[in-house]
C-alpha positions as a printed Julia matrix, in Angstrom:
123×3 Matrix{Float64}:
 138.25   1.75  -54.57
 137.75   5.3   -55.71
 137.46   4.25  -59.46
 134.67   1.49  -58.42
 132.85   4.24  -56.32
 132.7    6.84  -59.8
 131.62   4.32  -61.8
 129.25   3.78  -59.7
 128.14   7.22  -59.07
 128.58   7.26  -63.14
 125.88   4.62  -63.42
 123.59   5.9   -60.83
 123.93   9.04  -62.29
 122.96   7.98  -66.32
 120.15   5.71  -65.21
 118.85   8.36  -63.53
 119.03  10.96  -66.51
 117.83   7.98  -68.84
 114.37   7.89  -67.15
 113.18  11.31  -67.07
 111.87  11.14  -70.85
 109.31   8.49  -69.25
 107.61  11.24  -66.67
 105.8   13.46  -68.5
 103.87  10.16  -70.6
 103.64   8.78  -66.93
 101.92  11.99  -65.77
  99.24  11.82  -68.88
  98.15   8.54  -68.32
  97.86   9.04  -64.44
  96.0   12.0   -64.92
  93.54   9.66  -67.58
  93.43   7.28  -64.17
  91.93  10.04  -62.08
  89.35  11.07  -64.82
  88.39   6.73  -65.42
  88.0    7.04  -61.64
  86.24  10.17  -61.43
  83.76   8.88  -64.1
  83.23   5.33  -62.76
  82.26   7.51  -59.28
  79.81   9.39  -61.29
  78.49   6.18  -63.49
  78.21   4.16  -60.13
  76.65   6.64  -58.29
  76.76   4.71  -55.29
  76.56   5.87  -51.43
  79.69   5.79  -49.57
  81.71   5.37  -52.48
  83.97   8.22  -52.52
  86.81   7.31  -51.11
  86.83   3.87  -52.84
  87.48   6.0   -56.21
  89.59   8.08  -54.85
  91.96   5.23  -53.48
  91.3    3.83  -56.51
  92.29   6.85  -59.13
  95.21   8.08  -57.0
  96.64   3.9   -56.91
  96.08   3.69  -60.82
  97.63   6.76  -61.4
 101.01   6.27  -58.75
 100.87   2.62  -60.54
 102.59   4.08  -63.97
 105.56   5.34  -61.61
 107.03   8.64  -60.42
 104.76  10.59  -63.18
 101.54   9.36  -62.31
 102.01   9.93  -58.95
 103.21  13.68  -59.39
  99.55  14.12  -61.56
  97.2   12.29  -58.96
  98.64  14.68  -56.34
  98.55  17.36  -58.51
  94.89  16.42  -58.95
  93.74  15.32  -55.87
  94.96  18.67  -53.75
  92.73  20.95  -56.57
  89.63  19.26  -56.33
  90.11  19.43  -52.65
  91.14  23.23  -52.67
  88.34  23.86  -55.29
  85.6   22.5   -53.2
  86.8   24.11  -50.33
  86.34  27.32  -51.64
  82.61  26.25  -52.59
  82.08  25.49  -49.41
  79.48  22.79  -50.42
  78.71  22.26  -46.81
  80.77  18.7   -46.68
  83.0   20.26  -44.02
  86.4   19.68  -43.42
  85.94  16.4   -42.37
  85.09  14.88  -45.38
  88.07  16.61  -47.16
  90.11  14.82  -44.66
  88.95  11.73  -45.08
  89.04  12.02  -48.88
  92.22  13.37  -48.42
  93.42  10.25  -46.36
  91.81   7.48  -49.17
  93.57   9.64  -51.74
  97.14   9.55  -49.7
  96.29   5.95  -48.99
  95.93   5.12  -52.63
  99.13   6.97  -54.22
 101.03   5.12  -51.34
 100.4    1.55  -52.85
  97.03   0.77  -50.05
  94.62  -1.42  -51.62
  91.76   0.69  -52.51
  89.33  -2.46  -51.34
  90.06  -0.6   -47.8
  87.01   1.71  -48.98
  85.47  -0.17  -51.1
  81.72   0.15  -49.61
  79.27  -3.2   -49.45
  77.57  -3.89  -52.37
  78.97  -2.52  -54.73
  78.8   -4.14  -58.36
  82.55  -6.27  -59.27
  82.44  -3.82  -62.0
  84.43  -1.12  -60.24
């Protein structure tokens, strides 16, 4: 029983080791999901689209694994902070519920839950 139990722990233990090579590529292309998100947002240009993109950047990004998520967190918590300090008049409100679509998104939630009305099948 105690031999099973170290291999075991052995296994756990190298598959875990084996994968951490993988973050830092996961990280890069999560981070290029939050800038295709940030610049579909900007091409669209639509009303109440917001926090469809940023469901939609954080998912994409959290999508390519442990990585990804780390960088759309990373991301999404200084553009908050940065606008904050602008004080753009938005109010903490809206960084709330940004904050929410972009939680919502790097936890697997489909980011049709924001998607607003009319908005063209190309995003």
């Amino acid at each position: 029983m105690k031999l099973l139990l170290a291999v075991l722990v052995l296994v756990l233990v190298v598959e875990t080791q084996a994968q951490w090579h993988q973050y830092p590529g996961q990280a890069i292309d999560g981070a290029k999901d939050m800038f295709c998100a940030y610049q579909d947002m900007r091409e669209a240009n639509w009303k109440n689209s917001d926090k469809y993109f940023h469901a939609r950047g954080n998912y994409d990004a959290a999508s390519r694994g442990p990585g990804g998520r780390w960088a759309a967190e990373v991301i999404s918590n200084a553009r908050e902070a940065l606008q904050g300090l602008g004080d753009s008049g938005r109010g903490k409100v809206d960084s709330e519920a940004e904050q929410e679509a972009n939680r919502w998104g790097r936890n697997g939630g489909d980011p049709n839950r924001y998607r607003p009305k009319g908005l063209p099948n190309k995003y």
